[in-house]
N, C-alpha and C positions, 0 to 999 in steps of 0.2 A: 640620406635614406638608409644607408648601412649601417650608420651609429643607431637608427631606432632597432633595426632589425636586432642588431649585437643585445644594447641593453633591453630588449623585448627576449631574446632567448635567455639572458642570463636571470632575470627576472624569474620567467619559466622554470629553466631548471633548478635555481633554489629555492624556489615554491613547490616543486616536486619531489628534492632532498628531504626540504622541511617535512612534508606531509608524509612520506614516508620512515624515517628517522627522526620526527618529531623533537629536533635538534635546534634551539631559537640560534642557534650560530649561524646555520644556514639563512635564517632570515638575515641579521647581522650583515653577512657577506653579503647579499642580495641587495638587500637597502645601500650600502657602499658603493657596489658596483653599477647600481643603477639611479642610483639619488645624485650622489658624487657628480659626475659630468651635467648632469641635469642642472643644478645648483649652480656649477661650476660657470655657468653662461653669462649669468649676469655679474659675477666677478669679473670674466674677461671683460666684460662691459664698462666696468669702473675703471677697472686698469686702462683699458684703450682712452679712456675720459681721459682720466690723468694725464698721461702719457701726449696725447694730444695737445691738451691744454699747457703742459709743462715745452713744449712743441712750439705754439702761438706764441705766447709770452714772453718765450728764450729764457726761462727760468728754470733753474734746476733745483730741482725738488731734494731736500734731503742730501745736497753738492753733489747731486749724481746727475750723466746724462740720460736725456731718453733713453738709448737703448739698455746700458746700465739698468737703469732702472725693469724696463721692461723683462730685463733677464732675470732681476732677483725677484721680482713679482712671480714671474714662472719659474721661477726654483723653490716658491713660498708655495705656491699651486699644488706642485709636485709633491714636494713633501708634505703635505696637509693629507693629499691623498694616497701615498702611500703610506700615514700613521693610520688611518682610517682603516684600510687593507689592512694593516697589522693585527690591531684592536679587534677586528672581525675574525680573523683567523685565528687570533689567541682565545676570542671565547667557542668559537668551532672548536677547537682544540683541547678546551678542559671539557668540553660535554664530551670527548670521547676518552676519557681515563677510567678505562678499564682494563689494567693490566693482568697480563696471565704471567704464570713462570716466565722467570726471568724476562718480564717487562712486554716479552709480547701480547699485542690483545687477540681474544680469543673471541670469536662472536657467540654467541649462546646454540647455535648450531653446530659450532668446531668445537665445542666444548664439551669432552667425553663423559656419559653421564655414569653412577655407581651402578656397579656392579657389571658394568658393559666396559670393563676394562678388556685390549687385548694386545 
């Protein structure tokens, strides 16, 4: 019940990023954060198949054992979605390149306009 609550808020709020900075990274990260474990289910579902069935048979898959196995399946997991997180955040990242002097960004409000120098 916590996990919907989490990816139900994270959903939310980069649906509310997106809509007001109008920024598809925001979407990007959203769909990641909230697709990702979603999807992720019926994976862990193959794997437990496997893993069981390599289990029954006493055969090891690939001369590894169950738990082996089960470990690099969730290291496969893991890193799948943290390149995903990546990917999401790299393109978040170039929608916000707008550098001021010397590389800081300046938002269009911090940004002193002419002749209102002081």
């Amino acid at each position: 019940m916590l996990h919907l609550a989490v990816w139900s808020a994270t959903a939310v709020a980069a649906w509310r990023c997106y809509r007001r900075t109008r920024k598809a990274g925001f979407l990007w990260l959203g769909a990641v954060l909230t697709l990702w474990p979603i999807v992720s289910i019926p994976a862990d579902a193959a794997i437990h198949h496997v893993i069981q069935h390599a289990i029954e048979q006493q055969e090891r898959p690939w001369g590894m054992t169950p738990g082996t196995l089960a470990m690099r399946f969730s290291y496969l997991k893991q890193l799948v979605g943290f390149v995903l997180v990546a990917v999401s955040l790299s393109v978040l990242a170039r929608s916000f390149k707008t550098p001021g002097p010397s590389g800081v960004q300046l938002s269009e409000q911090a940004r002193p306009k002419e002749g209102n120098i002081t």
